[in-house]
PDB file of N, CA, C and O in Angstrom:
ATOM      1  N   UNK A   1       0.850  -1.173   0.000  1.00  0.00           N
ATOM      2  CA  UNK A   1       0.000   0.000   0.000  1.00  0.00           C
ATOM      3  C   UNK A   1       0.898   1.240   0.000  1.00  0.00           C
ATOM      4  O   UNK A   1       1.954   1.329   0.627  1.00  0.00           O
ATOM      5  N   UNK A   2       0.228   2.408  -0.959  1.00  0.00           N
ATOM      6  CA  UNK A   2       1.443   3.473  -1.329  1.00  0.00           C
ATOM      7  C   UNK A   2       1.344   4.073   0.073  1.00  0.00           C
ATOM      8  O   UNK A   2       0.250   3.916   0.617  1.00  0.00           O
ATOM      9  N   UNK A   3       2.306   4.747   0.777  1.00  0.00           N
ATOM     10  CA  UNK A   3       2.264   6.415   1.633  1.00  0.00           C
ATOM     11  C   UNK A   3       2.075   7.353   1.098  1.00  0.00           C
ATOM     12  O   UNK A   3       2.729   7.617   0.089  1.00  0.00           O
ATOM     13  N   UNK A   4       1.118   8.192   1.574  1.00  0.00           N
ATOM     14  CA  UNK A   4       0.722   9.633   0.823  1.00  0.00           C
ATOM     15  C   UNK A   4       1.128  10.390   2.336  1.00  0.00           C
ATOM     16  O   UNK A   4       0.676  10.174   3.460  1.00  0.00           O
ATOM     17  N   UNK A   5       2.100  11.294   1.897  1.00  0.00           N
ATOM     18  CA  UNK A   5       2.899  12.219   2.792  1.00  0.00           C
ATOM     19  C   UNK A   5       1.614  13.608   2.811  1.00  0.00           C
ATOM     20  O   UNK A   5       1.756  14.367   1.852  1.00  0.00           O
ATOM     21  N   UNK A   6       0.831  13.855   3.452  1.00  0.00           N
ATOM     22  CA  UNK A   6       0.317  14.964   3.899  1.00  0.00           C
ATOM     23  C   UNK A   6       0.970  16.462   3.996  1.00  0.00           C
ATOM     24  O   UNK A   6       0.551  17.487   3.458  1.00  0.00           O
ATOM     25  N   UNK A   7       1.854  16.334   4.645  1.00  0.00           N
ATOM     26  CA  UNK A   7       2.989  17.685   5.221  1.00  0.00           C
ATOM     27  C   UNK A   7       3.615  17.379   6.258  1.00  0.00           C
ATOM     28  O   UNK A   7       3.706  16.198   6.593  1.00  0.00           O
ATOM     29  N   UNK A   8       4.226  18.470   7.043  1.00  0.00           N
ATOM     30  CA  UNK A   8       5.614  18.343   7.901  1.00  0.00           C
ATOM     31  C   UNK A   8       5.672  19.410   9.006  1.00  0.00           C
ATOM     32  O   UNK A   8       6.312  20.449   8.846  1.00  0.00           O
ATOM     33  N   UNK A   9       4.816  19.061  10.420  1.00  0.00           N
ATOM     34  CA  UNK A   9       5.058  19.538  11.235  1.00  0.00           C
ATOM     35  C   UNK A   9       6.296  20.073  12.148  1.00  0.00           C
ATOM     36  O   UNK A   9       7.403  19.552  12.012  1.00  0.00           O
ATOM     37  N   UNK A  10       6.108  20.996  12.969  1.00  0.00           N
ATOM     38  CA  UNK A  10       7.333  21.496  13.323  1.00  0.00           C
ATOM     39  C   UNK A  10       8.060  21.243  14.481  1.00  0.00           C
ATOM     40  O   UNK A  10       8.850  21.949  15.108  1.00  0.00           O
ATOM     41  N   UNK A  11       7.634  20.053  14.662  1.00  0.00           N
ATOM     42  CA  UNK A  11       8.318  19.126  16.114  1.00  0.00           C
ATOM     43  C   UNK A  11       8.900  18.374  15.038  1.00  0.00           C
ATOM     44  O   UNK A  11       9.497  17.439  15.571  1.00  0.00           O
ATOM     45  N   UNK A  12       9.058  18.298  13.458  1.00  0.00           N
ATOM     46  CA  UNK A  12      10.045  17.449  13.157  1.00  0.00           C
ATOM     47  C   UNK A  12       9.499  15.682  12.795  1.00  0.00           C
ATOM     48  O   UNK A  12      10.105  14.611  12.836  1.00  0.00           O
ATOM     49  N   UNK A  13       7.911  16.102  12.402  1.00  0.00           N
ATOM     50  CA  UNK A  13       7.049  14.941  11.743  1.00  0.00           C
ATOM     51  C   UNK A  13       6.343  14.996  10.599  1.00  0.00           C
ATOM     52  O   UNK A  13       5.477  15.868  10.534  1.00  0.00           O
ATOM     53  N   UNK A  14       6.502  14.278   9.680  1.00  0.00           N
ATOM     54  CA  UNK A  14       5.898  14.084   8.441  1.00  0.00           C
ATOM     55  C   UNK A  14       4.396  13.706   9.018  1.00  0.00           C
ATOM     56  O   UNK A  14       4.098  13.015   9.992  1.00  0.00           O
ATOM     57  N   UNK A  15       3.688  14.292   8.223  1.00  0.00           N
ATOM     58  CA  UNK A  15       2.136  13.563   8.594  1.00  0.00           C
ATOM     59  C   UNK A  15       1.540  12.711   7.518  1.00  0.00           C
ATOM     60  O   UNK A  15       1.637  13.292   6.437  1.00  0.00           O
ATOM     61  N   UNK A  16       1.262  12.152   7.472  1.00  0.00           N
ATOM     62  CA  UNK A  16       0.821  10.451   6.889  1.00  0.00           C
ATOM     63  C   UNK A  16      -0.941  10.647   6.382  1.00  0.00           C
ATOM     64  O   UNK A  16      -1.844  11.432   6.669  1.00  0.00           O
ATOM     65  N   UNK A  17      -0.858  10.010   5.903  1.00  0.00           N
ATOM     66  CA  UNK A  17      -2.668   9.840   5.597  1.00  0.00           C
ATOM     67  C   UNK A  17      -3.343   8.737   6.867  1.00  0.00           C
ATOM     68  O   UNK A  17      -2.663   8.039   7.619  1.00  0.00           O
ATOM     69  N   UNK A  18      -4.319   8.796   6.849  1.00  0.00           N
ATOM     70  CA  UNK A  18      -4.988   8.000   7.620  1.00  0.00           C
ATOM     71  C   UNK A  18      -4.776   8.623   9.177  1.00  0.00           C
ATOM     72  O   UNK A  18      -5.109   8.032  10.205  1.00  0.00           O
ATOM     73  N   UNK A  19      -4.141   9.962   9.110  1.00  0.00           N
ATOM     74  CA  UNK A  19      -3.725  10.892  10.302  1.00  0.00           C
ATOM     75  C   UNK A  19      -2.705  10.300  11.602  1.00  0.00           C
ATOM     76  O   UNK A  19      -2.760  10.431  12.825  1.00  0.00           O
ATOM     77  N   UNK A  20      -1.575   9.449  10.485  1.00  0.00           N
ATOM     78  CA  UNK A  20      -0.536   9.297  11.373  1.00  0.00           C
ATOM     79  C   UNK A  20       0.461   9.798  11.404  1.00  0.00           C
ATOM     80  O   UNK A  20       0.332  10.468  10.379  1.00  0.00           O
ATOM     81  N   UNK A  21       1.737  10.120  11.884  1.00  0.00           N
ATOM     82  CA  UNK A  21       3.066  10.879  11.947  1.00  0.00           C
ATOM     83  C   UNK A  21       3.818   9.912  11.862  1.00  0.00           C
ATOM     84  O   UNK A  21       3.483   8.732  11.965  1.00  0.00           O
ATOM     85  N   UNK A  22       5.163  10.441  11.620  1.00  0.00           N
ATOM     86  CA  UNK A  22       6.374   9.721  11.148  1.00  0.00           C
ATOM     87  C   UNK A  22       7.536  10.663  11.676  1.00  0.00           C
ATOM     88  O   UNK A  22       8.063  11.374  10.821  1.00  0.00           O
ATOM     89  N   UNK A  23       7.959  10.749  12.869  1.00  0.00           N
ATOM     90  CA  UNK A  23       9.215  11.134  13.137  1.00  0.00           C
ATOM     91  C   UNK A  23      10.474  11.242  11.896  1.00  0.00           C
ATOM     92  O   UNK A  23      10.806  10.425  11.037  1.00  0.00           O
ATOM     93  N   UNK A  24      10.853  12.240  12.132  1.00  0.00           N
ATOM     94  CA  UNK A  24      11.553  12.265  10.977  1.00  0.00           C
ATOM     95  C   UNK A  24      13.294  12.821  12.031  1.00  0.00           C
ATOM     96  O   UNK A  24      13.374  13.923  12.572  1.00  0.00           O
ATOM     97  N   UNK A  25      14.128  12.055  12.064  1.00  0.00           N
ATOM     98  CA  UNK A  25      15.710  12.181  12.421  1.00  0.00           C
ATOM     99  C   UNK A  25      16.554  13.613  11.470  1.00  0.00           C
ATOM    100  O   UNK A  25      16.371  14.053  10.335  1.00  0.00           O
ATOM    101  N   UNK A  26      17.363  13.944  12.421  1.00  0.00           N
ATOM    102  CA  UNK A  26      18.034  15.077  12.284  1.00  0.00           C
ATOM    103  C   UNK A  26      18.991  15.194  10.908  1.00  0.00           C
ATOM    104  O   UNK A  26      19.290  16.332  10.544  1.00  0.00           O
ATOM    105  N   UNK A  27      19.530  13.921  10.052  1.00  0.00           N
ATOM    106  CA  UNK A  27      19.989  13.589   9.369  1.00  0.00           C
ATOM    107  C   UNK A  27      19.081  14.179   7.764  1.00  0.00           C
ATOM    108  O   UNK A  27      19.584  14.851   6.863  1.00  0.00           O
ATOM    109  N   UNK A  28      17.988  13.777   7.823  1.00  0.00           N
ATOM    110  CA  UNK A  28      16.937  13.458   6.829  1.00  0.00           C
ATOM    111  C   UNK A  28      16.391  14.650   6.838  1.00  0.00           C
ATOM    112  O   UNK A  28      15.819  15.092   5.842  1.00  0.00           O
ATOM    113  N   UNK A  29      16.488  15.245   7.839  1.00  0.00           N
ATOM    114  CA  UNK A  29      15.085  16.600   8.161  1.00  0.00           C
ATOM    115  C   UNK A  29      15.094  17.325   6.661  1.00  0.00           C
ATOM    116  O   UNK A  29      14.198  17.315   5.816  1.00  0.00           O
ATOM    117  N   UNK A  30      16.291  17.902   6.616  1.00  0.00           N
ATOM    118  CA  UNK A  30      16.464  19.143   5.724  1.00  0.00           C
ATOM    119  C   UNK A  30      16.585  18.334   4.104  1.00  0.00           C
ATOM    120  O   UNK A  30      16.254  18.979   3.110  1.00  0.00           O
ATOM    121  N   UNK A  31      16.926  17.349   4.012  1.00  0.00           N
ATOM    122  CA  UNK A  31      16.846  16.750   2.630  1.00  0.00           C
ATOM    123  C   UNK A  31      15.236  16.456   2.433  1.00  0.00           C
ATOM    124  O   UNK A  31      15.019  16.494   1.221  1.00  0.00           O
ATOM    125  N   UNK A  32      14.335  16.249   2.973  1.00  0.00           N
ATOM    126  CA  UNK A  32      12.916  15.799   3.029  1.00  0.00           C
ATOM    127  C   UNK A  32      12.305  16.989   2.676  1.00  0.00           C
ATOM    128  O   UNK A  32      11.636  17.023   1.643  1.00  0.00           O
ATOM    129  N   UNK A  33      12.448  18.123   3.478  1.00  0.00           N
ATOM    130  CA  UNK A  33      12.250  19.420   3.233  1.00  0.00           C
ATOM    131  C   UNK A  33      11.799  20.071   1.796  1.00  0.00           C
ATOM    132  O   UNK A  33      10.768  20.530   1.304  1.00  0.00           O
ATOM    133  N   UNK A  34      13.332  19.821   1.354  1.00  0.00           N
ATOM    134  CA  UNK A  34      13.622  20.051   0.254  1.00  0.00           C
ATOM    135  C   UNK A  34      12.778  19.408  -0.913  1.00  0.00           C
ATOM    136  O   UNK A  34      12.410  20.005  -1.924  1.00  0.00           O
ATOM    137  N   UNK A  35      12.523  18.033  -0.588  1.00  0.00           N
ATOM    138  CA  UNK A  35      11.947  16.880  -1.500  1.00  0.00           C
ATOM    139  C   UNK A  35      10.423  17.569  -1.704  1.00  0.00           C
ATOM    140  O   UNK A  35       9.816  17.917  -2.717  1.00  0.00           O
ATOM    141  N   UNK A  36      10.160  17.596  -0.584  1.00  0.00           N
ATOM    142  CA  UNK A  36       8.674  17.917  -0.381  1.00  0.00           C
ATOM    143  C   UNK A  36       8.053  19.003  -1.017  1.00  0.00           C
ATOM    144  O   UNK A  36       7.015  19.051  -1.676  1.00  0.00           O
ATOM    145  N   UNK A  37       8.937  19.938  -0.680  1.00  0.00           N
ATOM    146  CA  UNK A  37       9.020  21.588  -1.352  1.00  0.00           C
ATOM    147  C   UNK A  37       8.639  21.381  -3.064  1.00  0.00           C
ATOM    148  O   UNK A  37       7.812  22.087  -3.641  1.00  0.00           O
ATOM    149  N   UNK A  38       9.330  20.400  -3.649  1.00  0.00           N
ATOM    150  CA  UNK A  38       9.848  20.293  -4.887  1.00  0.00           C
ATOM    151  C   UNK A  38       8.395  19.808  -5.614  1.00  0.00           C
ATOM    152  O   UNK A  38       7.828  20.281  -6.599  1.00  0.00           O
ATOM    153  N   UNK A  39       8.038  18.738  -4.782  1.00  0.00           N
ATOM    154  CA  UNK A  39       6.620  18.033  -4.926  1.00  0.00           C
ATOM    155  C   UNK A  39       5.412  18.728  -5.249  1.00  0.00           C
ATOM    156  O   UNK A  39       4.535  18.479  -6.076  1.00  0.00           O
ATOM    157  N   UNK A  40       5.586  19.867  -4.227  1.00  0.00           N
ATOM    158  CA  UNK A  40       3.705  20.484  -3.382  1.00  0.00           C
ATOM    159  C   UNK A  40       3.590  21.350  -4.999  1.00  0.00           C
ATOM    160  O   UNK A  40       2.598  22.029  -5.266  1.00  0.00           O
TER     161      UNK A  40
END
């Protein structure tokens, strides 16, 4: 089943469909960011 990424709260969580979160690590933050940005 695909993930549909919602958006990206500012405690540093992706929000998920079905209204779940996904912690997202200090490593990834700012590359995801970016990804997401590119997407919307």
């Amino acid at each position: 089943m695909p993930i549909h990424i919602k958006g990206y709260t500012h405690l540093g969580e992706s929000l998920l469909a079905d209204n779940l979160t996904c912690p997202l690590g200090d490593t990834y933050k700012q590359h995801f960011i970016e990804v997401l940005g590119k997407k919307v």
